[in-house]
N, C-alpha and C positions, 0 to 999 in steps of 0.2 A: 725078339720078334721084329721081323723087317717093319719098316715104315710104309705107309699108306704114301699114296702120291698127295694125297692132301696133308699130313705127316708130315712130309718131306718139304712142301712149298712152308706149311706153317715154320716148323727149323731154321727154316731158311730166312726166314721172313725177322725172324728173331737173333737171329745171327750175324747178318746182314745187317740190318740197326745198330748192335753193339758194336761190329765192325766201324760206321761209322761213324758212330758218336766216340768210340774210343779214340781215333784218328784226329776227331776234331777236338775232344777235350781233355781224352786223357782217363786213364781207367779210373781214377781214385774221385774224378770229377764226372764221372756215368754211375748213375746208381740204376738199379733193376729196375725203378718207373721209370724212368729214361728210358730204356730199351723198350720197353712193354710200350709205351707211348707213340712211341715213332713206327714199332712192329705193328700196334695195331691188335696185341695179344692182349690175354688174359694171364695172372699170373699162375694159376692152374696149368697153362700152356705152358707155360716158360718152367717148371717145375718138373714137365713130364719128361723134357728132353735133358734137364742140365741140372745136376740137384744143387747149384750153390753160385753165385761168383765169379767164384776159381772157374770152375769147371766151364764158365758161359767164356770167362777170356784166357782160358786155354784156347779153347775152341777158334776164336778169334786169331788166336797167334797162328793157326793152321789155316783159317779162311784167310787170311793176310796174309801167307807164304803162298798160298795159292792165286793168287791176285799177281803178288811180286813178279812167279815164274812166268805166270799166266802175259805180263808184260814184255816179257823177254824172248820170243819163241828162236831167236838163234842160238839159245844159251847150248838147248839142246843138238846144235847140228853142227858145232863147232868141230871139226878135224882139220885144218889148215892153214894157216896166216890169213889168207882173204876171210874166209868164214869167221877167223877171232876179231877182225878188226872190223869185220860189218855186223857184228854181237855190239862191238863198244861203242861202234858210230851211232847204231839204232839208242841205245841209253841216252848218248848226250841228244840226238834230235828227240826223244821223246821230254826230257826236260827243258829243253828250250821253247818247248810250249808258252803262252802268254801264261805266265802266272808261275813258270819255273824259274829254278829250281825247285821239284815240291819233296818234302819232307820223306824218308823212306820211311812204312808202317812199321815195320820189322825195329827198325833201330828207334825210332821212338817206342816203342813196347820196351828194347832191348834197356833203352836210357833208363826207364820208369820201373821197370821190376828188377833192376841191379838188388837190391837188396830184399826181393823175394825169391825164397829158398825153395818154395814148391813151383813157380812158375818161371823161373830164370832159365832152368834144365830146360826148355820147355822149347823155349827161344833160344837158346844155343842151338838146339836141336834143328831147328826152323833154319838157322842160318849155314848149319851144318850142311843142311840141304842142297843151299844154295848153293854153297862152296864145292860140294865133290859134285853136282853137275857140270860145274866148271872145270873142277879137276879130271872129270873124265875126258872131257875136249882135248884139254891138254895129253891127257895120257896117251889120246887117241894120235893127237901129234907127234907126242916123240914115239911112239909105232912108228908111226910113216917117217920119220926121219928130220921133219918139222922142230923139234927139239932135242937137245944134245940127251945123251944116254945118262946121263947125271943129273939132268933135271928134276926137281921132284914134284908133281903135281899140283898135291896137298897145298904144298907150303906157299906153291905160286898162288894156285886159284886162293888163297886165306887172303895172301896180299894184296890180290888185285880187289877182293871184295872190300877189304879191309881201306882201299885208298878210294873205292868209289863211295862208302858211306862216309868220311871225309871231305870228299868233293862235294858231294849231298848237301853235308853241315853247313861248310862253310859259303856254299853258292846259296844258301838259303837263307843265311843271316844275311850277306849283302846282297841279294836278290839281284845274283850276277850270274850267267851260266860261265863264265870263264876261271873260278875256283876248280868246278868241278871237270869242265874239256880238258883243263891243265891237268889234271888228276891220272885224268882218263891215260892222255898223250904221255904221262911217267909212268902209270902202270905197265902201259902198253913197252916202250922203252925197255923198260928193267927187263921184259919179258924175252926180245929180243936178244941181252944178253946172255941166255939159254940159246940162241940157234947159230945152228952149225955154218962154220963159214961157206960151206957147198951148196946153205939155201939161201934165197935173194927174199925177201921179205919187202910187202909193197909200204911205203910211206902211210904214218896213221893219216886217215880222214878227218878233216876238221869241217 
């Protein structure tokens, strides 16, 4: 049965709390009053939408992937050199915020359910996501001519994500954004050795 609009805000409402308190403390360190607490629910409420736990930071691993993209809107319009490198420049000026490098939600979930077997898939899944949006960019590139015929998409957008949650970490334990611009400026690098010498690719933004 669909959800009422009041339905829909209470979920939300409930969601959104675990969201944040997972992000601040850590799913094993949020318990159901926690969330009910800060929602403002009842746990009656919280039962009707989620029958357990799992099921509430599943959900979370999905509101957090949607948050993630949601930060990113050139992820999606990437066909060109100009467009992939004002997708990277947008990440490092969003971290460079007072208070960045901040924490990706995704890879802390990812850190803390390594050795959960029903919610791990879960999160793979979530970053899966993120990776073939990127990988279509790219695909969309070597269409156009933008990367050599032998490029393979996949593997690029895994690395490039794979070296911005790295950047991530490390600019975050020394609460430096220059772990992660360097990150950014080698991904970006390696990327370019995919394009064909008939394209002129513009210098990364710093």
């Amino acid at each position: 049965m669909p959800l009422t609009a009041r339905g829909r805000r209470t979920r939300a409402a409930i969601l959104d709390a675990a969201a944040l308190l997972i992000y601040r403390r850590g799913v094993r360190a949020t318990s159901l009053d926690d969330v009910l607490a800060v929602a403002g629910c009842g746990k009656s409420q919280l039962y009707h939408y989620f029958d357990d736990k799992a099921e509430l930071v599943g959900a979370v691993i999905d509101r957090q992937l949607e948050m993630v993209l949601a930060a990113q809107p050139g992820l999606t319009h990437i066909d060109s050199w100009p467009t992939l490198d004002a997708w990277m420049a947008g990440i490092v000026q969003m971290h460079s915020a007072p208070g960045g490098p901040f924490a990706c939600p995704l890879g802390k979930l990812a850190a803390e359910l390594m050795d959960d077997d029903a919610l791990r898939p879960r999160v793979d899944a979530a970053f899966g996501r993120w990776v073939g949006l990127l990988a279509d960019g790219l695909r969309t590139m070597r269409q156009r001519g933008a990367l050599r015929a032998d490029a393979e998409p996949d593997r690029l957008a895994a690395n490039v994500i794979a070296a911005l949650q790295g950047g991530m970490l490390v600019g975050r334990v020394r609460s430096d954004i220059t772990p992660m611009r360097d990150a950014v400026d080698v991904a970006r690098m390696q990327l370019r050795q995919w394009c064909p010498a008939t394209v002129d690719s513009e210098p990364p933004t710093r």
